[in-house]
CHARMM internal coordinates of N, CA and C (Angstrom, degrees):
IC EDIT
DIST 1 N 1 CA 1.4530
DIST 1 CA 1 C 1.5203
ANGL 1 N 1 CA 1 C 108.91
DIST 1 C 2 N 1.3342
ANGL 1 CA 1 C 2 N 104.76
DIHE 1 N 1 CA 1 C 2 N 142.08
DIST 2 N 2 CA 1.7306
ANGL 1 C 2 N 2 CA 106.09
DIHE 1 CA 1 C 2 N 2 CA -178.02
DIST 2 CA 2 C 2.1333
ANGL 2 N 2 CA 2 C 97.91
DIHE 1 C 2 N 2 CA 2 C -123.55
DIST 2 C 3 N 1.6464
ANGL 2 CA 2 C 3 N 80.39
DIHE 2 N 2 CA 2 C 3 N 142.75
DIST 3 N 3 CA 1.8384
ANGL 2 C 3 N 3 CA 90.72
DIHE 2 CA 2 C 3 N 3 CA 174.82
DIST 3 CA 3 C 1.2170
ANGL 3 N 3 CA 3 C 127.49
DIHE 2 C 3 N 3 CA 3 C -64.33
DIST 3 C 4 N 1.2709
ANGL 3 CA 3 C 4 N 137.41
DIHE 3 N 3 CA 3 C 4 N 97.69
DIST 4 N 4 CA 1.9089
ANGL 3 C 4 N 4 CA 99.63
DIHE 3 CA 3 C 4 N 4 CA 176.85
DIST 4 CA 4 C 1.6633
ANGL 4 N 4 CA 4 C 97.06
DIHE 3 C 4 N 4 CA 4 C -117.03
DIST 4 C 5 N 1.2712
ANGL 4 CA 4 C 5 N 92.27
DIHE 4 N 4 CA 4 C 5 N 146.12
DIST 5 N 5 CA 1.8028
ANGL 4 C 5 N 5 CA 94.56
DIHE 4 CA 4 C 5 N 5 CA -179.73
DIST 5 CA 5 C 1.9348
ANGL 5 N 5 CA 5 C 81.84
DIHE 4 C 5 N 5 CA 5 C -143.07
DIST 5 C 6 N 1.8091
ANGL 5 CA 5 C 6 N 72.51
DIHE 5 N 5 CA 5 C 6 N 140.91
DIST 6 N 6 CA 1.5840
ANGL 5 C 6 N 6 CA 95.46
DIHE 5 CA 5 C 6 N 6 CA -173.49
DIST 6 CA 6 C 1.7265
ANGL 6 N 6 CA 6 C 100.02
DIHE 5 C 6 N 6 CA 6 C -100.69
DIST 6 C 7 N 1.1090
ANGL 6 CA 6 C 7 N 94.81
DIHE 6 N 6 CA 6 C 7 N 104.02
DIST 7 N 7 CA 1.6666
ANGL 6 C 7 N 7 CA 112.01
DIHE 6 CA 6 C 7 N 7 CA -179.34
DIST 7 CA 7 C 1.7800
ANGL 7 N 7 CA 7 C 135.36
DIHE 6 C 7 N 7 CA 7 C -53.27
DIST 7 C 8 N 1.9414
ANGL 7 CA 7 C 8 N 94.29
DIHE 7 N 7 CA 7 C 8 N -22.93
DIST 8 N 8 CA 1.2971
ANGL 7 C 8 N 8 CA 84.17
DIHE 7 CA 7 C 8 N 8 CA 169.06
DIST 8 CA 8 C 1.2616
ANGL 8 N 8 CA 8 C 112.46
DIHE 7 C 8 N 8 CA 8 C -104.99
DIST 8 C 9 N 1.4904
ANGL 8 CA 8 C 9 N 115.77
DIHE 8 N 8 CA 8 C 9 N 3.45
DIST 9 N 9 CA 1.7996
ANGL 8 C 9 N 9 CA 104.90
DIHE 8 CA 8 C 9 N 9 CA 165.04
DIST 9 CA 9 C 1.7436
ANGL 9 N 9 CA 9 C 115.14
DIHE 8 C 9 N 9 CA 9 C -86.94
DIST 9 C 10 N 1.7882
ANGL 9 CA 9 C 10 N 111.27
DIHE 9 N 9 CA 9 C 10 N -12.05
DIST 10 N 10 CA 1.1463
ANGL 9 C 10 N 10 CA 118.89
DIHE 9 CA 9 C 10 N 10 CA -170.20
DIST 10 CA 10 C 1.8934
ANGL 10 N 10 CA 10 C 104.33
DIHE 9 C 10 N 10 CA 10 C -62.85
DIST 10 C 11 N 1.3018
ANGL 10 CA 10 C 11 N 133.41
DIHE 10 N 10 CA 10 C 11 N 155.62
DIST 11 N 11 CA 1.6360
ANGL 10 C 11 N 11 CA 139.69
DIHE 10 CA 10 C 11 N 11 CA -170.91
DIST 11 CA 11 C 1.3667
ANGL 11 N 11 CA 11 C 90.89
DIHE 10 C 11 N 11 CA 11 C -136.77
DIST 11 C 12 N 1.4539
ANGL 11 CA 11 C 12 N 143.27
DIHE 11 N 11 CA 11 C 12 N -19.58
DIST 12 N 12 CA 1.2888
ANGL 11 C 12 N 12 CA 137.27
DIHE 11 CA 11 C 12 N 12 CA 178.22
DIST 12 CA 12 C 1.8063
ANGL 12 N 12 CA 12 C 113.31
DIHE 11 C 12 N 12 CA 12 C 70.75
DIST 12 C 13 N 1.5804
ANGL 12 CA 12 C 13 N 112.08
DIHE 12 N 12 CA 12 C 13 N 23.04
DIST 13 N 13 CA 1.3140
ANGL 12 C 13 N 13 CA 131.12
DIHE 12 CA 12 C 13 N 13 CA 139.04
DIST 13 CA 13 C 2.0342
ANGL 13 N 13 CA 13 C 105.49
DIHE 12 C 13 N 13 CA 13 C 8.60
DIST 13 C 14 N 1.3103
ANGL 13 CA 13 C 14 N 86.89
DIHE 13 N 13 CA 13 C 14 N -73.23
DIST 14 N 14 CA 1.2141
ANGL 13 C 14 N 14 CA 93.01
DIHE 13 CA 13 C 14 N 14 CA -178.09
DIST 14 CA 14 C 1.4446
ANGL 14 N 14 CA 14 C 116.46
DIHE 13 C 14 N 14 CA 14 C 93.21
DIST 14 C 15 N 1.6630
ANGL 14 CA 14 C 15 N 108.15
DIHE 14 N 14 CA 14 C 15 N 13.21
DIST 15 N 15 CA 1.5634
ANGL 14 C 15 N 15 CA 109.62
DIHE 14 CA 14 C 15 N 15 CA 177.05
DIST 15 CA 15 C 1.6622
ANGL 15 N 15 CA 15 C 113.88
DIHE 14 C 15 N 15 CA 15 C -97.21
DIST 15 C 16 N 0.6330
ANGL 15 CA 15 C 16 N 103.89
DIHE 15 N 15 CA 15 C 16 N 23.71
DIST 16 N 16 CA 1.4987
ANGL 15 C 16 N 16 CA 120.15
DIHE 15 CA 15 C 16 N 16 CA 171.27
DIST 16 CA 16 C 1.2499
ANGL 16 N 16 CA 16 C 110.65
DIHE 15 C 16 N 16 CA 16 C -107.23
DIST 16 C 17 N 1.7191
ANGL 16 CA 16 C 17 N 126.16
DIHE 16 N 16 CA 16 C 17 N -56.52
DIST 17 N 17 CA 1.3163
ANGL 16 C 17 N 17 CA 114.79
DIHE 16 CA 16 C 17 N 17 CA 166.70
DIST 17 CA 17 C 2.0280
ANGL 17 N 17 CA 17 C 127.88
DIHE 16 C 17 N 17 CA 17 C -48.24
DIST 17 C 18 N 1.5302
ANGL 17 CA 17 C 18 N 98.23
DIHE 17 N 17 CA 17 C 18 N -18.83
DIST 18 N 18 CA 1.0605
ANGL 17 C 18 N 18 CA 116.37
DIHE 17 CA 17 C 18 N 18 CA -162.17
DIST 18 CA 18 C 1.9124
ANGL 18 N 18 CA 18 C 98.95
DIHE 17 C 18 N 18 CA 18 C -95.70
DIST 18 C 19 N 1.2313
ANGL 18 CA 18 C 19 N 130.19
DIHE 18 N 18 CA 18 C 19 N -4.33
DIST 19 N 19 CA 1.0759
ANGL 18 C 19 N 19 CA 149.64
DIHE 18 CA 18 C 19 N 19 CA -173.16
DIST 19 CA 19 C 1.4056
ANGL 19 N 19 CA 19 C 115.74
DIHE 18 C 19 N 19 CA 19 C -114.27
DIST 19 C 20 N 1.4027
ANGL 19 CA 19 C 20 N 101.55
DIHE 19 N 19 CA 19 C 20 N -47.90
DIST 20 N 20 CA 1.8733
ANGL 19 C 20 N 20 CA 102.77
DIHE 19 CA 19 C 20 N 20 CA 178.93
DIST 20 CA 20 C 1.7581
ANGL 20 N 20 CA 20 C 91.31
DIHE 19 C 20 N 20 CA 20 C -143.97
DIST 20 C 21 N 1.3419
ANGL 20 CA 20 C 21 N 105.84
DIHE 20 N 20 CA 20 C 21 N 106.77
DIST 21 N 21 CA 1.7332
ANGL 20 C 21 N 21 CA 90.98
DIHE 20 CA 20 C 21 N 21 CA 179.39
DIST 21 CA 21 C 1.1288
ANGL 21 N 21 CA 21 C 96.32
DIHE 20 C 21 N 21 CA 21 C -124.05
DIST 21 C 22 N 1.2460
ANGL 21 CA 21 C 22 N 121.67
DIHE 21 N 21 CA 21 C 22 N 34.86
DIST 22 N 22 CA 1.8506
ANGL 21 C 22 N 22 CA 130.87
DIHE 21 CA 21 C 22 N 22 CA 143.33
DIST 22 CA 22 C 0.8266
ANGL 22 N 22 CA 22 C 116.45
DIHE 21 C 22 N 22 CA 22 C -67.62
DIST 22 C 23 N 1.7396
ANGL 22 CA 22 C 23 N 121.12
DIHE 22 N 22 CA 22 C 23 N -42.98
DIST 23 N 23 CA 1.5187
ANGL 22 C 23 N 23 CA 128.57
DIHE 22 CA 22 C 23 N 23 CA -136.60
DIST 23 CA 23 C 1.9104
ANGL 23 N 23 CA 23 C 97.48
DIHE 22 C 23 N 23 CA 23 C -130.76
DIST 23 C 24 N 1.6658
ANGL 23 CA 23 C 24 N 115.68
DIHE 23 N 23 CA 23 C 24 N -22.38
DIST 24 N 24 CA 1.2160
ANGL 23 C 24 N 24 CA 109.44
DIHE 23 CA 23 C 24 N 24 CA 178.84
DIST 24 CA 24 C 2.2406
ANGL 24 N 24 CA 24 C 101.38
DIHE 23 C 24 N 24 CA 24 C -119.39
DIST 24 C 25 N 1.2303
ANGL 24 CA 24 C 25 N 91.45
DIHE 24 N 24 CA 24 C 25 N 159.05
DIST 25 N 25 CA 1.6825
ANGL 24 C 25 N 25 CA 100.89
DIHE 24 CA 24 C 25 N 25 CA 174.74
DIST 25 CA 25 C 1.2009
ANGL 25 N 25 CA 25 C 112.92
DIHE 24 C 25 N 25 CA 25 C -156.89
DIST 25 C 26 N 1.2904
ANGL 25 CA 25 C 26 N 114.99
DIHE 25 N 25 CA 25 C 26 N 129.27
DIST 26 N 26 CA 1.5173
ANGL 25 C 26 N 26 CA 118.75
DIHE 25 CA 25 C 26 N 26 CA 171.43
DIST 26 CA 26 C 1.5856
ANGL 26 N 26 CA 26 C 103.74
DIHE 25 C 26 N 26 CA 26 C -96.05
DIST 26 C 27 N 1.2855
ANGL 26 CA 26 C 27 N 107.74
DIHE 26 N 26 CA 26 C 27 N 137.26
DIST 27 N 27 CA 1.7355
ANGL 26 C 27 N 27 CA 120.47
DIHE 26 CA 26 C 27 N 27 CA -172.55
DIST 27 CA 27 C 1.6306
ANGL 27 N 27 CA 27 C 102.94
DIHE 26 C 27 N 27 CA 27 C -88.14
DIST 27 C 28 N 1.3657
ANGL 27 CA 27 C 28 N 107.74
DIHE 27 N 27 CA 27 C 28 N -175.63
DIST 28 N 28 CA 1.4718
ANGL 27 C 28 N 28 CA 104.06
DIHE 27 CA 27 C 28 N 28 CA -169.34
DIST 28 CA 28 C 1.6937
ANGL 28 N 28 CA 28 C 110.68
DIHE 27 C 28 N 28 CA 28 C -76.14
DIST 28 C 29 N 1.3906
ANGL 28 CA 28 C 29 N 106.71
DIHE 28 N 28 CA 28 C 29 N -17.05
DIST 29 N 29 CA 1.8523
ANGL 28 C 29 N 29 CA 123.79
DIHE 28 CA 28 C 29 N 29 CA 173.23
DIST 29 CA 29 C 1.2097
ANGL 29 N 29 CA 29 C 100.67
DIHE 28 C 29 N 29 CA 29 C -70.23
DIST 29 C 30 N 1.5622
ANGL 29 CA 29 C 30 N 145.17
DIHE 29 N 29 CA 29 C 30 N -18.27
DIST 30 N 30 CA 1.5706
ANGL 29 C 30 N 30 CA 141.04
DIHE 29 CA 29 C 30 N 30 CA -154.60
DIST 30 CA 30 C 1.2672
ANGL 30 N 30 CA 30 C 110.97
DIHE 29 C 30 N 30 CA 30 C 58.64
DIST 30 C 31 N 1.3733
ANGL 30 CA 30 C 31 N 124.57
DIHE 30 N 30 CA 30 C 31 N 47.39
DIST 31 N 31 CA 1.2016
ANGL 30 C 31 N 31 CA 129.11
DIHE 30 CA 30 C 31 N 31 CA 172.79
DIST 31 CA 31 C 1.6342
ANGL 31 N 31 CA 31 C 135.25
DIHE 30 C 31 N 31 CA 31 C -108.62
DIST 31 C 32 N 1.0854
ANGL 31 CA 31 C 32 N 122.09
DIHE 31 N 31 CA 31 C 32 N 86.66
DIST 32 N 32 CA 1.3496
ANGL 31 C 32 N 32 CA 120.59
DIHE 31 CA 31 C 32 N 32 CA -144.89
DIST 32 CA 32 C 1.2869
ANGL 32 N 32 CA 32 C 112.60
DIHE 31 C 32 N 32 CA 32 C -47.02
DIST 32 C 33 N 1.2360
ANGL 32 CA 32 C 33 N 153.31
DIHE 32 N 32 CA 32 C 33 N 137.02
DIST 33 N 33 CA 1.6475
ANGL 32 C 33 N 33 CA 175.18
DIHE 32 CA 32 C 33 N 33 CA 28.28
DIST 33 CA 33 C 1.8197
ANGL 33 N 33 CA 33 C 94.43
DIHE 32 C 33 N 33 CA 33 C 47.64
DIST 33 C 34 N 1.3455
ANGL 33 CA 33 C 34 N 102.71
DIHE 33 N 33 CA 33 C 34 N 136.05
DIST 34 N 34 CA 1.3306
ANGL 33 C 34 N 34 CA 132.87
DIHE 33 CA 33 C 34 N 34 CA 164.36
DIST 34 CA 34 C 1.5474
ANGL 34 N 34 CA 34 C 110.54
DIHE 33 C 34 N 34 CA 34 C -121.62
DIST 34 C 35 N 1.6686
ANGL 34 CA 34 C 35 N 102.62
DIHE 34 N 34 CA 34 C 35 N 85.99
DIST 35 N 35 CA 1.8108
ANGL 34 C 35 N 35 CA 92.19
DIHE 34 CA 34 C 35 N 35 CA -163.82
DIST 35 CA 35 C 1.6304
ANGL 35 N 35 CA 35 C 114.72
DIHE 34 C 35 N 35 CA 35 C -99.27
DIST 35 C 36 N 1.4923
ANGL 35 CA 35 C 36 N 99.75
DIHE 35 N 35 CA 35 C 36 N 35.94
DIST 36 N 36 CA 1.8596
ANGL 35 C 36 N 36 CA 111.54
DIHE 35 CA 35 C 36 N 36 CA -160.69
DIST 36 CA 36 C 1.3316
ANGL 36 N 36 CA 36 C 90.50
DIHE 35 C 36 N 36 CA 36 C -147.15
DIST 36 C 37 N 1.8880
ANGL 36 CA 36 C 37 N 170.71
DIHE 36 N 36 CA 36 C 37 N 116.86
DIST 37 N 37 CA 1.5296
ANGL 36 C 37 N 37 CA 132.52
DIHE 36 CA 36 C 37 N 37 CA -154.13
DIST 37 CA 37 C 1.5513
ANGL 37 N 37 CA 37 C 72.67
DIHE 36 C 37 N 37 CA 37 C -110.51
DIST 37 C 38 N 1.7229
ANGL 37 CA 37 C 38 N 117.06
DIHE 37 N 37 CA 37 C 38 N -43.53
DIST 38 N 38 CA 1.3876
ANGL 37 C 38 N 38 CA 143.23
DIHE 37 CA 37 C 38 N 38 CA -140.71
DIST 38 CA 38 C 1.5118
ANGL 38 N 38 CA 38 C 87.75
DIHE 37 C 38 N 38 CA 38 C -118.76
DIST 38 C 39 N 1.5380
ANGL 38 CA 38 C 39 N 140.58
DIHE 38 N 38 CA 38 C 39 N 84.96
DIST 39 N 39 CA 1.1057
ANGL 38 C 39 N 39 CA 125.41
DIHE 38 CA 38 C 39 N 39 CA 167.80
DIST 39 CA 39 C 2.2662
ANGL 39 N 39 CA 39 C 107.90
DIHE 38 C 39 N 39 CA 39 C -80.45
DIST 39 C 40 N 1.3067
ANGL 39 CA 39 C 40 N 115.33
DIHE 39 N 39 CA 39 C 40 N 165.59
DIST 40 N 40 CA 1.6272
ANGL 39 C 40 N 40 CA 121.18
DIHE 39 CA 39 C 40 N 40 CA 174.48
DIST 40 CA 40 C 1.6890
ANGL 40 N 40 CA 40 C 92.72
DIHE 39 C 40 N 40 CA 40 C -74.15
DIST 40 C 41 N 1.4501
ANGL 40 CA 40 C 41 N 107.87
DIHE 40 N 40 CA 40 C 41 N 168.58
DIST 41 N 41 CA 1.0987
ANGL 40 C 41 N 41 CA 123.93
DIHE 40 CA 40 C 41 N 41 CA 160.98
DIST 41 CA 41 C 1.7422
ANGL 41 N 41 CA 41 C 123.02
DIHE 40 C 41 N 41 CA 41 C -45.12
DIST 41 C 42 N 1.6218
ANGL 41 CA 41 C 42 N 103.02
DIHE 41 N 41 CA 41 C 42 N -44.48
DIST 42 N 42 CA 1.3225
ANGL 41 C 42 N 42 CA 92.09
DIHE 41 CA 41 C 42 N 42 CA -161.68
DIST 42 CA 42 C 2.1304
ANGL 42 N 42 CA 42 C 100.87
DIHE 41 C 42 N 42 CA 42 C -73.80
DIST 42 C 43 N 1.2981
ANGL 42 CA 42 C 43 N 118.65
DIHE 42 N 42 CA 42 C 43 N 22.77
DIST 43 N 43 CA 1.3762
ANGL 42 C 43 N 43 CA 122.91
DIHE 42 CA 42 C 43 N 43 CA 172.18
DIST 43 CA 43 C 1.0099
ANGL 43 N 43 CA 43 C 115.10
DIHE 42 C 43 N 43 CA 43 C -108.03
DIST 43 C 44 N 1.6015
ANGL 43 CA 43 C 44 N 127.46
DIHE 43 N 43 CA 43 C 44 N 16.22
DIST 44 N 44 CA 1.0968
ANGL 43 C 44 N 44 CA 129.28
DIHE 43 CA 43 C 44 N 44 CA -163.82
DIST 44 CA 44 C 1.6243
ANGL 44 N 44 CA 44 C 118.43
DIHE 43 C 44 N 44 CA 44 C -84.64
DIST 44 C 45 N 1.0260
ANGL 44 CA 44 C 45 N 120.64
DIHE 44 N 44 CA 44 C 45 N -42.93
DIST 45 N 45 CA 1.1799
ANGL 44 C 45 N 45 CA 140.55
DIHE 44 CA 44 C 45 N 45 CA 168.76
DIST 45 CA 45 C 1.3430
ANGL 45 N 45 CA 45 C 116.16
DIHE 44 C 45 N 45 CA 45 C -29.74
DIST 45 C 46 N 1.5240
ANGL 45 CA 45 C 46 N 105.65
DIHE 45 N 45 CA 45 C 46 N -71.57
DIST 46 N 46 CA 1.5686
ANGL 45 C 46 N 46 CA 123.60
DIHE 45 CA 45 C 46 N 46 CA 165.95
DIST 46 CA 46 C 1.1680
ANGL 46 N 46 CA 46 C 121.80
DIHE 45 C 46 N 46 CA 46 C -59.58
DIST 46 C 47 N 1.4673
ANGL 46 CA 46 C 47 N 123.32
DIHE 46 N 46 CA 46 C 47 N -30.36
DIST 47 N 47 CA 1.0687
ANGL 46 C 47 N 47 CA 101.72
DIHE 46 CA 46 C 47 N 47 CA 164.56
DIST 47 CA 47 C 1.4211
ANGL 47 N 47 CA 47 C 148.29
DIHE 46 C 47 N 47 CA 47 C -71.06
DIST 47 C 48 N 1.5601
ANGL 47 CA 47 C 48 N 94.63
DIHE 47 N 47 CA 47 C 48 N -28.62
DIST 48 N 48 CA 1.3746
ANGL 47 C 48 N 48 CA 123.99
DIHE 47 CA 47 C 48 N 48 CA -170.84
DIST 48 CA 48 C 2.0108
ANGL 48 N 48 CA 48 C 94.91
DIHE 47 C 48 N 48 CA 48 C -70.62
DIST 48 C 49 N 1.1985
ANGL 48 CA 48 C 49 N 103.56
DIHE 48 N 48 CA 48 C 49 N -47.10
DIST 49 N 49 CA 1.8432
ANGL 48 C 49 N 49 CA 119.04
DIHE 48 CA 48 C 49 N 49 CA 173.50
DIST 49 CA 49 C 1.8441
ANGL 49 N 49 CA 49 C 89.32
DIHE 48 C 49 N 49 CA 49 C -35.08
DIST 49 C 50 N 1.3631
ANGL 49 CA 49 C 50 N 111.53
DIHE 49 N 49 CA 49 C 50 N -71.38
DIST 50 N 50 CA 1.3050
ANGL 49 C 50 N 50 CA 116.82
DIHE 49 CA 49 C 50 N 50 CA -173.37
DIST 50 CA 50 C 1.2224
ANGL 50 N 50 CA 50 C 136.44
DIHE 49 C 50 N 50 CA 50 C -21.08
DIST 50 C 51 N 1.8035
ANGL 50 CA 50 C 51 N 99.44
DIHE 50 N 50 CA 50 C 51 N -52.66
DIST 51 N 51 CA 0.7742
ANGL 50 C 51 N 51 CA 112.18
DIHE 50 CA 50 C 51 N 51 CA -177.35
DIST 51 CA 51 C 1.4103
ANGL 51 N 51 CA 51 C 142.10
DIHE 50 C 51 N 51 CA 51 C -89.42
DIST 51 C 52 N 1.8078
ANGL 51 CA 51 C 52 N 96.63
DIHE 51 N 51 CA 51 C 52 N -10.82
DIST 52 N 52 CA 1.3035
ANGL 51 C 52 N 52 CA 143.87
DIHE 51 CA 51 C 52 N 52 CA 175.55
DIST 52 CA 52 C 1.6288
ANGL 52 N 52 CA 52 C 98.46
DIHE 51 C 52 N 52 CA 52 C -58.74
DIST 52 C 53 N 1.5889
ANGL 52 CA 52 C 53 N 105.37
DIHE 52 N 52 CA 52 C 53 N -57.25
DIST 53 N 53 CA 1.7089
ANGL 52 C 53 N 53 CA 106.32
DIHE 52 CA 52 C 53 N 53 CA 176.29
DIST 53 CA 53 C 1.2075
ANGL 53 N 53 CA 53 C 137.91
DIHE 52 C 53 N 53 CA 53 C -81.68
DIST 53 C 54 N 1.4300
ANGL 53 CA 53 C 54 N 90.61
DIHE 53 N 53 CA 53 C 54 N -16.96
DIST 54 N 54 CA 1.8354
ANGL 53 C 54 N 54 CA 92.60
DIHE 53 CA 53 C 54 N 54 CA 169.96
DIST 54 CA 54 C 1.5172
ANGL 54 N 54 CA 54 C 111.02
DIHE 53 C 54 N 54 CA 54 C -37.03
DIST 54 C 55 N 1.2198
ANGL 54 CA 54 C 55 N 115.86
DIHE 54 N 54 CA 54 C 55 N 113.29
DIST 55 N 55 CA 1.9426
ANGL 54 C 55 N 55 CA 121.68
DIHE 54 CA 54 C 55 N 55 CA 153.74
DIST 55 CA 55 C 1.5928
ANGL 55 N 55 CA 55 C 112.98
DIHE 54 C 55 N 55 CA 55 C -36.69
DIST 55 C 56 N 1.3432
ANGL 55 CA 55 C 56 N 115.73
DIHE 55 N 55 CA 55 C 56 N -70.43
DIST 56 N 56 CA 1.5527
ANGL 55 C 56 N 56 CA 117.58
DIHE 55 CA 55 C 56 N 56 CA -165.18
DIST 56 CA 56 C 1.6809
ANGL 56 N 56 CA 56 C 104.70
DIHE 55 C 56 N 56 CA 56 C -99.57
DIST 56 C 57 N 1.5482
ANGL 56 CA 56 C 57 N 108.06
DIHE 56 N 56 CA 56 C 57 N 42.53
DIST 57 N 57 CA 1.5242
ANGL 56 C 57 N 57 CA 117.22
DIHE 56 CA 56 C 57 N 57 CA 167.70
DIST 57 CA 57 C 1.6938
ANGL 57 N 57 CA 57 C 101.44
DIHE 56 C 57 N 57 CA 57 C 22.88
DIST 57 C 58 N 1.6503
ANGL 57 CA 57 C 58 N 123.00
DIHE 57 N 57 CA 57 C 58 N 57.02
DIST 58 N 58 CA 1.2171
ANGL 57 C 58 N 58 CA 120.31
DIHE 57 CA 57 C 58 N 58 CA 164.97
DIST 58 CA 58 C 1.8529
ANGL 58 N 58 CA 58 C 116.58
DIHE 57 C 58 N 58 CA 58 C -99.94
DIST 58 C 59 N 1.1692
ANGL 58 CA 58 C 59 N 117.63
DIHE 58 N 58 CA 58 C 59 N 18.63
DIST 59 N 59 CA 1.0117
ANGL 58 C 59 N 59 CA 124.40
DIHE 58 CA 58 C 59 N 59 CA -176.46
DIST 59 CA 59 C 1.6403
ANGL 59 N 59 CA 59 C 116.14
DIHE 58 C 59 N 59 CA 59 C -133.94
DIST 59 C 60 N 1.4336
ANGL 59 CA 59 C 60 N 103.35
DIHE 59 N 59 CA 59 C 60 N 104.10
DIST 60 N 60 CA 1.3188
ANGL 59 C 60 N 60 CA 111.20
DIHE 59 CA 59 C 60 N 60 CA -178.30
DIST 60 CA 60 C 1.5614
ANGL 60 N 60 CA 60 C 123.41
DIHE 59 C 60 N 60 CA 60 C -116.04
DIST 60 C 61 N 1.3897
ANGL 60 CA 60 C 61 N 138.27
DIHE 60 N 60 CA 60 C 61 N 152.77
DIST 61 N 61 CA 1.3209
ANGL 60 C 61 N 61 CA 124.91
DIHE 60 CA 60 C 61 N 61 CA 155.67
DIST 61 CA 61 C 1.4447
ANGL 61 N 61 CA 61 C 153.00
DIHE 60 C 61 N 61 CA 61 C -106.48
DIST 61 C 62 N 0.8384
ANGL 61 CA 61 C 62 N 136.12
DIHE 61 N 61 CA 61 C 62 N 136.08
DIST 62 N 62 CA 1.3138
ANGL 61 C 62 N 62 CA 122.02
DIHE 61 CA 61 C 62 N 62 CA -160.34
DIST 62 CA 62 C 1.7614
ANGL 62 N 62 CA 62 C 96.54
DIHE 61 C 62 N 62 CA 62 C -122.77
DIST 62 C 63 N 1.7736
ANGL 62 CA 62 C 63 N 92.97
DIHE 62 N 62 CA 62 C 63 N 134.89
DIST 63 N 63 CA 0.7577
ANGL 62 C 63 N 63 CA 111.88
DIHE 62 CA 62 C 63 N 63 CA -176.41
DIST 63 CA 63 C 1.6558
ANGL 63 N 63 CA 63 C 124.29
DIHE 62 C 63 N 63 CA 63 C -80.82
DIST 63 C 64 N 1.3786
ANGL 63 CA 63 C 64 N 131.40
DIHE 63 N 63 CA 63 C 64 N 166.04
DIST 64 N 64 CA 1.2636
ANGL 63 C 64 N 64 CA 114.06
DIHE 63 CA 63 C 64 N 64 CA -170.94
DIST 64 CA 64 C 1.6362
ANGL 64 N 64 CA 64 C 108.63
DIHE 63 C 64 N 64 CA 64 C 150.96
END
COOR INIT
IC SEED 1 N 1 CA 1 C
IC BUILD
């Protein structure tokens, strides 16, 4: 599975870091970081959680 988060709907919420904060980071600007692009299976869970909470549904996955 690959990350894509669409950046100008992203607000940096920060519930994604709060869901997978292996795989997401907000920098000291509040700028969300994707620090996993290609997480393994066993991250799947969390990620999918992630993406579940995103507010402005800017975080999607594509499979592959």
């Amino acid at each position: 599975m690959k990350i894509i988060v669409d950046f100008d709907l992203c607000e940096a919420n920060a519930l994604c870091v709060g869901a997978a904060p292996q795989v997401f980071h907000l920098d000291d600007d509040d700028n969300l970081k994707v620090l996993i692009e290609a997480p393994g299976e066993e991250r799947r869970a969390e990620v999918e959680e992630a993406v579940r909470l995103c507010p402005r549904a800017a975080i999607t996955l594509e499979e592959g």
